[in-house]
MARBA-3410 file (N, C-alpha, C, O; in Angstrom, 1 decimal):
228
0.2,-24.6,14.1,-0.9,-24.7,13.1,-1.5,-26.0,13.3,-1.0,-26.8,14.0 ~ -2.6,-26.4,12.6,-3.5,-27.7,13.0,-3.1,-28.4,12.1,-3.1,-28.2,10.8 ~ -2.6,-29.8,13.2,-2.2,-30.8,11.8,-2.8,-32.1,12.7,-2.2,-32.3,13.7 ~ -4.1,-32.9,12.3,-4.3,-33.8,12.3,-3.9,-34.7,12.6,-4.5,-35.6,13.3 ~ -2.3,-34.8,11.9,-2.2,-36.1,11.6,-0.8,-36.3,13.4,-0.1,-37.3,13.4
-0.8,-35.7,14.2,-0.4,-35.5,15.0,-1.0,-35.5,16.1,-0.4,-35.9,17.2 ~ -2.4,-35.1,15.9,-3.6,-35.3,17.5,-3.4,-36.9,18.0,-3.1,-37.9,17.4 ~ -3.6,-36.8,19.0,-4.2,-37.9,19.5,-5.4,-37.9,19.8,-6.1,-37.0,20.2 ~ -6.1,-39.6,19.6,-7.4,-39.9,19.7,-8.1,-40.0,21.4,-7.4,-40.3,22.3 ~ -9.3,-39.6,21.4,-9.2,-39.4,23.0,-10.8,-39.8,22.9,-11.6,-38.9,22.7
-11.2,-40.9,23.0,-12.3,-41.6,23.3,-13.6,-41.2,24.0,-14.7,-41.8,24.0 ~ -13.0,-40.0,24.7,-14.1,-39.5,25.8,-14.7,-38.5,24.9,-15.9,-38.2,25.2 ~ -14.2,-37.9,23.7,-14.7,-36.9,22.6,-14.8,-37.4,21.6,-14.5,-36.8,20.5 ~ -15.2,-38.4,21.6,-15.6,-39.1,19.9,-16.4,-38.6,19.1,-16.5,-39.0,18.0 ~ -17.0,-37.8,19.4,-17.9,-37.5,18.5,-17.6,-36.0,17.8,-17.8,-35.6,16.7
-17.1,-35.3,19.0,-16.4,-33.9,18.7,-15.2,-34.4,17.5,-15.3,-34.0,16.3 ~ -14.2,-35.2,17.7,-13.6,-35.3,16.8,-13.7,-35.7,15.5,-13.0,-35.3,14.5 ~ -15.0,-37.0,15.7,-15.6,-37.2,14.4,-15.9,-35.9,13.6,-15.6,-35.8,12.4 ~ -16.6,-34.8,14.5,-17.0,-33.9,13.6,-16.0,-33.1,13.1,-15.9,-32.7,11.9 ~ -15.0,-32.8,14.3,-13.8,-32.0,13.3,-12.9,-32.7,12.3,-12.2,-32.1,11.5
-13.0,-34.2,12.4,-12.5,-34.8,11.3,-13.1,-34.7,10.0,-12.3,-34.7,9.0 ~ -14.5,-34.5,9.8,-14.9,-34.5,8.8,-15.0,-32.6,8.3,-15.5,-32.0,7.3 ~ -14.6,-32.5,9.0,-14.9,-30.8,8.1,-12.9,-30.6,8.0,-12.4,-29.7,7.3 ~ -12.0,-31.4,8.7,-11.0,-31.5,8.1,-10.8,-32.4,7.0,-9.9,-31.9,6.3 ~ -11.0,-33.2,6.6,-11.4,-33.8,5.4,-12.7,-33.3,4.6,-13.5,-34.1,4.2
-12.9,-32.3,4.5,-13.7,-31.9,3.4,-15.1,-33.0,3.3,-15.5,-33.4,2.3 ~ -15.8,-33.3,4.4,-16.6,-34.0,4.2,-17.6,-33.1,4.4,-17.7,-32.8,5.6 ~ -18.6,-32.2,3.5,-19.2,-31.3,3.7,-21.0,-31.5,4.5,-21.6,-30.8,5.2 ~ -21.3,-33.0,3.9,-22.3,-33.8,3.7,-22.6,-33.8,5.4,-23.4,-33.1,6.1 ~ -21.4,-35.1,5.8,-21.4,-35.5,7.2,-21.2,-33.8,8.3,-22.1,-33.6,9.1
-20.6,-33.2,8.2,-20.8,-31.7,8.8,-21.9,-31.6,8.6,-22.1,-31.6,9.8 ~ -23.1,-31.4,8.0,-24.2,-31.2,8.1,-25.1,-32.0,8.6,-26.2,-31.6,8.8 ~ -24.7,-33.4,8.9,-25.4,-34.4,9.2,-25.5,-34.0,11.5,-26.4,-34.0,12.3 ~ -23.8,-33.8,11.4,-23.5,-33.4,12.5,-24.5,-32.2,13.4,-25.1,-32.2,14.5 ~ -24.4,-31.4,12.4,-25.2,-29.7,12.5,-26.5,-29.9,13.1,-27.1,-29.3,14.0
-27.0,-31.2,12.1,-28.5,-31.4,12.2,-28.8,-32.0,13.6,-29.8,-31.7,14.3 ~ -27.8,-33.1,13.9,-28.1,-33.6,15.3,-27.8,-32.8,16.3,-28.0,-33.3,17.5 ~ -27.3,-31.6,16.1,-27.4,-31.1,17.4,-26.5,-30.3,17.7,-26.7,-29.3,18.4 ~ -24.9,-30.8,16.8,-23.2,-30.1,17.1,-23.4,-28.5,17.2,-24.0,-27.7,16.5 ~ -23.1,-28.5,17.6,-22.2,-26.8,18.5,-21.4,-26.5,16.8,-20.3,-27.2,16.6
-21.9,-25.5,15.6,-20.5,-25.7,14.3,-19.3,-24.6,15.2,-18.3,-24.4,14.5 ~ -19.5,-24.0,16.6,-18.0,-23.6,17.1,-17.6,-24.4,17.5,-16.5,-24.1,18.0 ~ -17.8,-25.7,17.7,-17.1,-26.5,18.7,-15.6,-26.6,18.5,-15.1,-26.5,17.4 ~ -15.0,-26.9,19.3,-13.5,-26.6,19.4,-13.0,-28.1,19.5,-13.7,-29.0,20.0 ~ -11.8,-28.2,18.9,-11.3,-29.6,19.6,-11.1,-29.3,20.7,-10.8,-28.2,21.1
-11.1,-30.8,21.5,-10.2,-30.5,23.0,-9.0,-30.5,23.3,-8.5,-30.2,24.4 ~ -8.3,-31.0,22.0,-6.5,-30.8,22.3,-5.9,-30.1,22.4,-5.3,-29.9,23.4 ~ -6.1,-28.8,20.4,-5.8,-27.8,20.6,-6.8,-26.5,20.2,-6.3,-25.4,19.8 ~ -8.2,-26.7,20.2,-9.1,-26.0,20.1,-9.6,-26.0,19.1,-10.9,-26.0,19.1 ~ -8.8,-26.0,18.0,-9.4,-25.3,16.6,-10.8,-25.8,16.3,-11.3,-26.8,16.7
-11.3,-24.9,15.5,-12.8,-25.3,15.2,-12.6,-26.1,14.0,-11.6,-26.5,13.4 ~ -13.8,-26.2,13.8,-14.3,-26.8,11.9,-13.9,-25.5,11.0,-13.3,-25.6,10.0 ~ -14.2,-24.6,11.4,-13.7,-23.0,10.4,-12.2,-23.1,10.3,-11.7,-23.0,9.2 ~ -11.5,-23.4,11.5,-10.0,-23.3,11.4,-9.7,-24.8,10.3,-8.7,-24.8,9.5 ~ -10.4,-25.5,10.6,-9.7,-26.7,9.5,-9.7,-25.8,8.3,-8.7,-25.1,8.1
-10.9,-25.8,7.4,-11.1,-25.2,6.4,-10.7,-24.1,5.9,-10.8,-23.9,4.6 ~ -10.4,-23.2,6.8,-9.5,-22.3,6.4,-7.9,-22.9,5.9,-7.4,-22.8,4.8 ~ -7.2,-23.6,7.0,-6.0,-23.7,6.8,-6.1,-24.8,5.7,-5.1,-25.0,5.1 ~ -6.9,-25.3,5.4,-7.0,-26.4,4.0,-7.2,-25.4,2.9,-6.4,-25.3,2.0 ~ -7.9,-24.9,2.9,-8.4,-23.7,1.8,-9.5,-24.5,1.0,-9.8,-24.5,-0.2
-10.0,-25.3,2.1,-11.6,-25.2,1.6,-13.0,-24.6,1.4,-14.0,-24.8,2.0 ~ -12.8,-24.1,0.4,-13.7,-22.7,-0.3,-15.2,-22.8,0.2,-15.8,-21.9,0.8 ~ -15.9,-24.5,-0.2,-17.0,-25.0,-0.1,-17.9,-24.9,1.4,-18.9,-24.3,1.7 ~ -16.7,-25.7,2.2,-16.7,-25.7,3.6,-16.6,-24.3,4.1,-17.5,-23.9,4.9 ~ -15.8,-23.7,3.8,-15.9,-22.1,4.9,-17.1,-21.4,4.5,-17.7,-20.8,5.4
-17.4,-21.4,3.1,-18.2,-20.7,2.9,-20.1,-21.1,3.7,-21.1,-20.5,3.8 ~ -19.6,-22.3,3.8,-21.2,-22.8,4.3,-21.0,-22.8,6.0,-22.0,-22.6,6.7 ~ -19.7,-23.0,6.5,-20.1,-22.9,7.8,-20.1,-21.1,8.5,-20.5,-20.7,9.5 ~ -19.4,-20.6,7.4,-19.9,-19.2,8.0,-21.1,-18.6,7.5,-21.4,-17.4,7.8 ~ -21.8,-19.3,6.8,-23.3,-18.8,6.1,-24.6,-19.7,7.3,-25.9,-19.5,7.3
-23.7,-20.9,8.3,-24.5,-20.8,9.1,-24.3,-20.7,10.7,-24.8,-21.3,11.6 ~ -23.5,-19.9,10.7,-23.1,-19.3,12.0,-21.7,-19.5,12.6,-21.5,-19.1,13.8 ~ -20.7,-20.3,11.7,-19.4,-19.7,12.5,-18.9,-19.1,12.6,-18.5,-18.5,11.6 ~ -18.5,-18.6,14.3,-17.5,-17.7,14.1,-15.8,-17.2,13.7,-14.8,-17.3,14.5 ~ -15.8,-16.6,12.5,-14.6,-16.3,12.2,-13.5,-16.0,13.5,-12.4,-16.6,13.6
-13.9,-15.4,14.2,-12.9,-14.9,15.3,-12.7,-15.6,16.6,-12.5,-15.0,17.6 ~ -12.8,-16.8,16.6,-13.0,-18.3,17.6,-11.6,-18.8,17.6,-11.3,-19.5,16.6 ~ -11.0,-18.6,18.3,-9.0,-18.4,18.2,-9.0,-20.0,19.2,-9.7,-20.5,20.1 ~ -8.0,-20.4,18.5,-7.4,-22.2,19.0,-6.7,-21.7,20.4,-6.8,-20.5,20.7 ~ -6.1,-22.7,21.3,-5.2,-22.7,22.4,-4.3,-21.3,22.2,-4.4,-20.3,23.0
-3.5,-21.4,21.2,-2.4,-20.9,20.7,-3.2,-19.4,20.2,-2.5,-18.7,19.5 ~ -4.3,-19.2,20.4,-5.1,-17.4,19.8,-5.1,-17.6,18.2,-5.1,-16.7,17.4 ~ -5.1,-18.4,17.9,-4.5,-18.0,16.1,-6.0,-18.4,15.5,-6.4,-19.6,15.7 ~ -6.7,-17.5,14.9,-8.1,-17.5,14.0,-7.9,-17.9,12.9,-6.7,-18.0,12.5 ~ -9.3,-18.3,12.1,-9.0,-18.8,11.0,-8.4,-17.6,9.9,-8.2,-17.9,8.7
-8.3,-16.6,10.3,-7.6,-15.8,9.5,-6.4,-16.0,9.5,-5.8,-16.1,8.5 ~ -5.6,-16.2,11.0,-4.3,-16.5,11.0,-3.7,-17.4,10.0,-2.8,-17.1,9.3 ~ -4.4,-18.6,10.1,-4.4,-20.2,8.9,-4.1,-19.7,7.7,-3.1,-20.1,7.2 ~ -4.9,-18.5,6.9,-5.2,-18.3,6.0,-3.7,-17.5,5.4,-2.9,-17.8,4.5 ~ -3.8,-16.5,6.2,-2.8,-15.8,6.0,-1.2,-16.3,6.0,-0.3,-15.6,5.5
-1.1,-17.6,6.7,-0.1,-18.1,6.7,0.0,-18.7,5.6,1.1,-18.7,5.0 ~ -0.7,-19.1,5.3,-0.9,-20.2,3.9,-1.1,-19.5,2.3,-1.2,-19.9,1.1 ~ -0.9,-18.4,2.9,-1.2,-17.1,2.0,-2.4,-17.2,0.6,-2.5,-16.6,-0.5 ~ -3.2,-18.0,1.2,-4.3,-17.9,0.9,-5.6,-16.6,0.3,-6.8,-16.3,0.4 ~ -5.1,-16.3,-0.1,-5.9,-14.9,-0.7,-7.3,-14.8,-0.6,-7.9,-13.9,-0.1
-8.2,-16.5,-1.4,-9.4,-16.8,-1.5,-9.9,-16.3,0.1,-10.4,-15.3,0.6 ~ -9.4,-17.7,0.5,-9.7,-18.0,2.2,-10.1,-16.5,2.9,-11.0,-16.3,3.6 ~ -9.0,-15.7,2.6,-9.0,-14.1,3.2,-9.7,-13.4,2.9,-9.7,-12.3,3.6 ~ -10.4,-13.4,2.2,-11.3,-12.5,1.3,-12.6,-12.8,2.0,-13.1,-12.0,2.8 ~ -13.0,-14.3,1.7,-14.3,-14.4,2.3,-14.5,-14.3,3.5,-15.7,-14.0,3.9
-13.1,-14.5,4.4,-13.6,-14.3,6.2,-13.5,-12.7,6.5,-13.8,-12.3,7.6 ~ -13.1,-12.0,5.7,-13.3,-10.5,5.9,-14.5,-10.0,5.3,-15.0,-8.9,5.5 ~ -14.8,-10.6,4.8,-16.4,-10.3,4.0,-17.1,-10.9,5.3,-18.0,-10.3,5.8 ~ -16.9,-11.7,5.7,-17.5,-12.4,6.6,-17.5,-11.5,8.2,-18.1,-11.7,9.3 ~ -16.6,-10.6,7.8,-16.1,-9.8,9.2,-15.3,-10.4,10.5,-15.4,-10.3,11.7
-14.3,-11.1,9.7,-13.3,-11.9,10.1,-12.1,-10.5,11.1,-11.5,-9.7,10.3 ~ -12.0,-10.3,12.4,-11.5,-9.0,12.8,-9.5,-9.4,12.4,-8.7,-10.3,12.8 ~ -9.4,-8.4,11.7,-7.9,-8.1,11.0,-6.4,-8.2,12.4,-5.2,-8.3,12.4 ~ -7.3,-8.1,13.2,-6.5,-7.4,14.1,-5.9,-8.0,15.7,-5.1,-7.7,16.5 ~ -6.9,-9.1,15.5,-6.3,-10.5,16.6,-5.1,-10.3,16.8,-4.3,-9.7,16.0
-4.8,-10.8,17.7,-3.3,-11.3,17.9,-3.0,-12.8,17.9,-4.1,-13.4,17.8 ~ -2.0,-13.5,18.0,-2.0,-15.1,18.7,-1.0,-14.9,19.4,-0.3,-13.9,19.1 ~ -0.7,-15.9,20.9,0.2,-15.6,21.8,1.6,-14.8,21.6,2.1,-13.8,22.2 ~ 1.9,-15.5,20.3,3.0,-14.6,20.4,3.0,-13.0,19.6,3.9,-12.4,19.0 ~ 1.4,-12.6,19.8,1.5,-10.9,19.8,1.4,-10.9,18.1,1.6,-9.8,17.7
1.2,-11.6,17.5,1.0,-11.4,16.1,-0.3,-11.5,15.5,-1.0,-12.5,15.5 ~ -0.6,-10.2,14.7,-1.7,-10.3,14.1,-1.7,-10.9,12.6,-0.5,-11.1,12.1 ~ -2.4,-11.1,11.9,-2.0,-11.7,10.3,-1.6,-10.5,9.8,-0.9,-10.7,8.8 ~ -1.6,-9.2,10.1,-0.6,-8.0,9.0,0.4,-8.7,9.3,0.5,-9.7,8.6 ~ 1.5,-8.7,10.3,2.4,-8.9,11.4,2.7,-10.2,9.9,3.3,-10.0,8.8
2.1,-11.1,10.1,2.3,-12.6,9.9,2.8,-12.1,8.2,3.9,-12.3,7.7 ~ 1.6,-11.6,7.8,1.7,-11.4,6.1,3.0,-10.7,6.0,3.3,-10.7,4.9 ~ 4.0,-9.9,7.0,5.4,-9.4,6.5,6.2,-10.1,6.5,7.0,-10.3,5.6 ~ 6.0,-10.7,8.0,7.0,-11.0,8.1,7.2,-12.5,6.9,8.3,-12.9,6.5 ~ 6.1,-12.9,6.5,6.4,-14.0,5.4,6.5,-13.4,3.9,6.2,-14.0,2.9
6.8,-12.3,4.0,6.2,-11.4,2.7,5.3,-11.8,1.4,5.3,-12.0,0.2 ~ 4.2,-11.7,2.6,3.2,-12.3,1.3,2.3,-10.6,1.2,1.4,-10.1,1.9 ~ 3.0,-10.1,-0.1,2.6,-8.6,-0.4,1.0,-8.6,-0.5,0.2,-7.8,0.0 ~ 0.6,-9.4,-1.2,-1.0,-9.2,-1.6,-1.8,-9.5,-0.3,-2.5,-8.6,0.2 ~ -1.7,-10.5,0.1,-2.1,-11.0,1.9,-2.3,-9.4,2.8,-3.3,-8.9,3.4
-0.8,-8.8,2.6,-0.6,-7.2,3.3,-1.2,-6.0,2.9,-1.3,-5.0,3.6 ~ -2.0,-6.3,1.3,-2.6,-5.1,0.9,-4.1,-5.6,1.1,-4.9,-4.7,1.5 ~ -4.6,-6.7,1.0,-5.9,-7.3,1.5,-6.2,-6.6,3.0,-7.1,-5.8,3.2 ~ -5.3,-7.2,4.0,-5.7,-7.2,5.2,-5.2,-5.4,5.6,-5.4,-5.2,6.8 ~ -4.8,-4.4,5.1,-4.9,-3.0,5.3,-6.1,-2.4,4.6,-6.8,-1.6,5.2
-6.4,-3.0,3.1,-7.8,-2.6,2.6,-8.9,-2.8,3.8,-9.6,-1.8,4.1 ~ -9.2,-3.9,4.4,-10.1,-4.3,5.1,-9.9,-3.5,6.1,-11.0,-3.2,6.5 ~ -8.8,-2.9,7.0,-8.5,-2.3,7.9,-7.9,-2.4,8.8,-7.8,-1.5,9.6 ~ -7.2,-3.4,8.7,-6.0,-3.8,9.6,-5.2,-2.5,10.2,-5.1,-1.4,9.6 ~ -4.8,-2.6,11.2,-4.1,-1.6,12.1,-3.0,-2.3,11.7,-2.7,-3.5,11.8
-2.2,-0.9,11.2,-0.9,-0.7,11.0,0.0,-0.4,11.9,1.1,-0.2,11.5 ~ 0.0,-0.3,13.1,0.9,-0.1,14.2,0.8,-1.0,15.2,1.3,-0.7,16.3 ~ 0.0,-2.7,15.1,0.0,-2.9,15.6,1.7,-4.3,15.7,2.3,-4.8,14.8 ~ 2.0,-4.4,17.2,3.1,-4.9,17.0,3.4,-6.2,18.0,3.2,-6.1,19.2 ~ 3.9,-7.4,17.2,4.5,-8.5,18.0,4.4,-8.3,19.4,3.9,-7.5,20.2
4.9,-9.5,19.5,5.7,-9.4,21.4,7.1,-9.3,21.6,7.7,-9.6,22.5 ~ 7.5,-8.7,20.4,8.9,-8.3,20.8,8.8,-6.8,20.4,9.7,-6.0,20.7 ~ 7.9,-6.4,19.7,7.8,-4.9,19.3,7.9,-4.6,18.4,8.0,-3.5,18.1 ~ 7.8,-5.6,17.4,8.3,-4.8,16.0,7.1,-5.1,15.5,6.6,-6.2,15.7 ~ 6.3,-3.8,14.6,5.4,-3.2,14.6,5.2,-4.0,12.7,5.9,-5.0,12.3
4.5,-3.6,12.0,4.1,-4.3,10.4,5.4,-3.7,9.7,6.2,-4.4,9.2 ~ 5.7,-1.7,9.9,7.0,-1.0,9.8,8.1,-1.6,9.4,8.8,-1.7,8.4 ~ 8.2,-2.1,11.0,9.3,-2.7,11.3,9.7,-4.3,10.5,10.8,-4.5,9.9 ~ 9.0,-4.8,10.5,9.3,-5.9,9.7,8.8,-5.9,7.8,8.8,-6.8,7.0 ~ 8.6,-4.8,7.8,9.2,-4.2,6.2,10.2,-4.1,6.2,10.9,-4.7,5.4
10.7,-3.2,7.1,11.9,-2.6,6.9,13.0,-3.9,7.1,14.1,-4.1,6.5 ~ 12.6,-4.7,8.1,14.0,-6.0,8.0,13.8,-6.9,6.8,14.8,-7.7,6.5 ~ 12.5,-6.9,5.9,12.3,-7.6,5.2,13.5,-6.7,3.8,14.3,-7.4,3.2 ~ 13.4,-5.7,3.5,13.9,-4.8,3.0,13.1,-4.5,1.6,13.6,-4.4,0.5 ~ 11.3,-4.2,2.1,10.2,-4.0,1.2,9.8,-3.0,1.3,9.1,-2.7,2.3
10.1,-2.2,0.3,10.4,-1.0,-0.3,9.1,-0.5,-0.1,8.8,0.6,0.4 ~ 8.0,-1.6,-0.9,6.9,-1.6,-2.2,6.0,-1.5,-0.4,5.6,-0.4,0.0 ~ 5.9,-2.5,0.4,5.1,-2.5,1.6,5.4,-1.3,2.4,4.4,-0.9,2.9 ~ 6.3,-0.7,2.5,6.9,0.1,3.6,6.2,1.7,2.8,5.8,2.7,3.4 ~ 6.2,1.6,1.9,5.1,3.3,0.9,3.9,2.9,1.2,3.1,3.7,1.7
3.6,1.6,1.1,2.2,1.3,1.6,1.9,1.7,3.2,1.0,2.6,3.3 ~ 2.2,1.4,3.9,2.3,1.3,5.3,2.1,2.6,6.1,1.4,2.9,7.0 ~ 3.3,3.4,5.0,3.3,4.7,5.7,2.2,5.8,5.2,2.2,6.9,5.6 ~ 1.1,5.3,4.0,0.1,5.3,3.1,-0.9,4.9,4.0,-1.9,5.3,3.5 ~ -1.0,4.4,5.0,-1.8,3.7,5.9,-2.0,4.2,7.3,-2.8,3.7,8.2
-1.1,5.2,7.4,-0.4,6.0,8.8,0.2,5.2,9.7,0.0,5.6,10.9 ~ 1.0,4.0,9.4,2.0,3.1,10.1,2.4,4.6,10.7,2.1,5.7,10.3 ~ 3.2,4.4,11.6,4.2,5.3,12.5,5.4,4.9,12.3,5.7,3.7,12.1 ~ 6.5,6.1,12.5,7.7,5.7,12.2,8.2,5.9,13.5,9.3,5.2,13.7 ~ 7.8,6.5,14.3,8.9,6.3,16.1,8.5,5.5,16.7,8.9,5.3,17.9
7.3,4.6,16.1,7.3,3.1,17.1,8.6,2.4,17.4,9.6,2.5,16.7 ~ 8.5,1.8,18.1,10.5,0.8,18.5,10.0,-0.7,19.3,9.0,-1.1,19.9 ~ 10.7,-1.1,19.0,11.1,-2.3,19.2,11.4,-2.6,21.3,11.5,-1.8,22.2 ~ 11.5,-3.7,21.2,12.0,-4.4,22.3,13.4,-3.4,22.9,13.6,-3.2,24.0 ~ 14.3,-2.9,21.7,15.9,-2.9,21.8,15.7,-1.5,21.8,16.7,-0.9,22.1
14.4,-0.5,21.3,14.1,0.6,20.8,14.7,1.0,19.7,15.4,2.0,19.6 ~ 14.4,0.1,18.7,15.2,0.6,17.4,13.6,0.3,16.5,12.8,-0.6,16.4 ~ 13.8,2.0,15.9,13.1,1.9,15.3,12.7,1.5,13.6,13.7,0.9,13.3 ~ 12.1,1.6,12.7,12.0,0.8,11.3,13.5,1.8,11.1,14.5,1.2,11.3 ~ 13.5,2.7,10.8,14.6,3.5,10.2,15.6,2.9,10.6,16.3,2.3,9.7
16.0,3.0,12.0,17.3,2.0,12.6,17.6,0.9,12.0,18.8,0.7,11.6 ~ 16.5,0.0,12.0,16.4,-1.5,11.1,16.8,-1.4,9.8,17.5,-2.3,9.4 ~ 16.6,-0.5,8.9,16.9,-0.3,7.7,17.6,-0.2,7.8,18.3,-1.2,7.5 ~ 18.4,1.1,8.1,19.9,1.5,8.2,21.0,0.3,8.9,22.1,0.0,8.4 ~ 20.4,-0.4,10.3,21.4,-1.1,10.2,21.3,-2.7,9.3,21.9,-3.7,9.7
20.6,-2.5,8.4,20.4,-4.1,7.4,20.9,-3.4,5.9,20.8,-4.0,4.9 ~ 21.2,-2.3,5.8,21.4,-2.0,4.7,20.4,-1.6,3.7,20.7,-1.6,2.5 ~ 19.3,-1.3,4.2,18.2,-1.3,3.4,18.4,-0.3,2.5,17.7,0.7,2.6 ~ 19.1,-0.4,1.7,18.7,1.8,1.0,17.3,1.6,0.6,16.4,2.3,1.2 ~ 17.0,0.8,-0.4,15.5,1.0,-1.0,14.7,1.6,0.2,14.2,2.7,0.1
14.6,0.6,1.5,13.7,1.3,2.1,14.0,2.5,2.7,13.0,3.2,2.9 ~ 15.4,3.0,3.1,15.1,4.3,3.5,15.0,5.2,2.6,15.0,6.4,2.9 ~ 15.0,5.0,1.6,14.8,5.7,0.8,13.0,6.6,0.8,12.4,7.7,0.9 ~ 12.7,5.3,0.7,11.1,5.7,0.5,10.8,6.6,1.9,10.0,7.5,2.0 ~ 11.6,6.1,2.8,11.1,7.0,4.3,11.3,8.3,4.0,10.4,9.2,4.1
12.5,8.5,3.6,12.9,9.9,3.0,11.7,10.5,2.4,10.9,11.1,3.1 ~ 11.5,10.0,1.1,10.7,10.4,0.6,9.4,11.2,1.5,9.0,12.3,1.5 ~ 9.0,10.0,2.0,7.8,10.4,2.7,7.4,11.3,3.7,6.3,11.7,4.1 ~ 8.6,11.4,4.0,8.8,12.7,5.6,9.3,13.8,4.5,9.0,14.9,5.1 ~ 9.8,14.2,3.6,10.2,15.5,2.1,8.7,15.6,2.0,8.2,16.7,2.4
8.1,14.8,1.6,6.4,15.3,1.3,5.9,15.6,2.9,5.1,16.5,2.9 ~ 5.9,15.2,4.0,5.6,15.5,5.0,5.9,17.0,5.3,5.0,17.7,5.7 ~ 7.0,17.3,5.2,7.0,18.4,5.4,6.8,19.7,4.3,6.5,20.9,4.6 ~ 7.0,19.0,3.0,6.1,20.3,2.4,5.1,20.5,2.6,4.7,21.6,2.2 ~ 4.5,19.6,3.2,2.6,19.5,3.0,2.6,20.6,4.4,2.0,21.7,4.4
3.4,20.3,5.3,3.6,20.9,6.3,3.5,22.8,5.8,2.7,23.7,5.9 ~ 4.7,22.6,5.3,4.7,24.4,4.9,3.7,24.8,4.0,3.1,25.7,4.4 ~ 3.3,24.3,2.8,2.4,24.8,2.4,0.9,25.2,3.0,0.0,26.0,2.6 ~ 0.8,24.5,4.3,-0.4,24.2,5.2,0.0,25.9,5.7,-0.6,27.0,5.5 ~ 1.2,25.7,6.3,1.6,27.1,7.0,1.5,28.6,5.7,1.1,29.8,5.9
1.7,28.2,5.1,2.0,29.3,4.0,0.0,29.8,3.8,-0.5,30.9,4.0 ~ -0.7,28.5,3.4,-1.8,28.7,3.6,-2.7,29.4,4.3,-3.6,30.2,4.0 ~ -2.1,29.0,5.8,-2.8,29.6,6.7,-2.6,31.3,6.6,-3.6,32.0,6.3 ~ -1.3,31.6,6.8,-0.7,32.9,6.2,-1.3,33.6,5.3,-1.8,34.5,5.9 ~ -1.7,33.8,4.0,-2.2,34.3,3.5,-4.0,34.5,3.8,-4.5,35.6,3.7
-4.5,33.5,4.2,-6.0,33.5,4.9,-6.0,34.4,6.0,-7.1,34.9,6.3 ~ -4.9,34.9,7.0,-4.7,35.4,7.8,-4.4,36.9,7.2,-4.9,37.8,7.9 ~ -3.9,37.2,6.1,-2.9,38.4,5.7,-4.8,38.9,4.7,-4.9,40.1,4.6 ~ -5.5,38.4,4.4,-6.5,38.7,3.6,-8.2,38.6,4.3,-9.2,39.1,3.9 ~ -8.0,37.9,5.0,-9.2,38.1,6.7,-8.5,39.5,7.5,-9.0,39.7,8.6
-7.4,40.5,7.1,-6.9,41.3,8.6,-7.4,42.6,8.3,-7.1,43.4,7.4 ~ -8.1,42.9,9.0,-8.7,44.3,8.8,-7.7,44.9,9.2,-6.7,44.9,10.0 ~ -8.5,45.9,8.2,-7.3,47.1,7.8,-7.1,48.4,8.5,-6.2,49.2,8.2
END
């Protein structure tokens, strides 16, 4: 994640960092001063990329994001490490911050190197609201890490009952697998999850009634279309 207070100063980009310093420090004024002479508002640091959007996101500066993406940043401008200012956001579990960069058309569905999208991110830190935000917006539910475990799957190790009805409400899949091929069910069962297999239960009982009734349906349309 971007921390400032860690970069090193590099003389040949003074001015680039001037600028990302001040839109990391909330200097809204001087960012515009910047804008006006000329700055690039994607510009990236040269260390580890992040933009002026990514500061402000991971600060949860309301002021700032909202003005640099009302004059052309883009939300989806990923640092060294791939991680967007959604990533920031969602880490920080920022709700505000997420709202506006999906209004903004912030894409749900990035990855950062290590294969994680912010759904991914929002389980695995169980930030529930973060997880119902970014599936409203559209987030792909089967998308999965770099080890394989899918949003499912890290319900189910989280042992969240409440996400995992969501998920499968979402058309998550349940035979996606992992690295080891164990799938969310496996994970449950071997963490002890009852809550959540429970809900799986549940969900595959209504699967398959919907199932037979579909059949039973058809049946009768068939038995009352059959000439006689």
């Amino acid at each position: 994640m971007a921390n400032r207070n860690k970069k090193l100063r590099n003389p040949q980009n003074y001015e680039v960092e001037a600028f990302i310093d001040a839109a990391a420090m909330g200097q809204l004024e001087a960012v515009k001063g910047f804008i006006a002479r000329g700055m690039d508002i994607n510009t990236r640091c040269p260390l580890e990329g992040d933009t002026a959007l990514n500061y402000a996101a991971s600060g949860g500066d309301m002021k700032m994001l909202r003005w640099l993406l009302e004059n052309g940043a883009d939300p989806d401008l990923a640092n060294d490490a791939e991680e967007t200012a959604l990533h920031y956001a969602t880490f920080n579990g920022s709700l505000d911050v997420m709202a506006v960069l999906l209004t903004h058309k912030a894409d749900p569905d990035l990855r950062n190197k290590d294969g994680m999208t912010p759904l991914v991110w929002a389980l695995r830190r169980s930030e529930d609201e973060a997880v119902r935000l970014l599936l409203q917006a559209g987030a792909d539910p089967n998308l999965a890490d770099k080890d394989g475990n899918t949003p499912l799957i890290w319900a189910a190790k989280r042992g969240n009952a409440e996400m995992t009805e969501l998920l499968l409400a979402k058309n998550a899949k349940l035979d996606l697998t992992d690295r080891t091929g164990q799938t969310a069910v496996d994970v449950a069962r071997k963490s002890g999850q009852a809550a959540v297999l429970k809900v799986i239960e549940n969900f595959r009982e209504k699967q398959r009634t919907h199932k037979l009734h579909d059949q039973q349906g058809r049946l009768r349309d068939y038995l009352r279309n059959r000439k006689p």
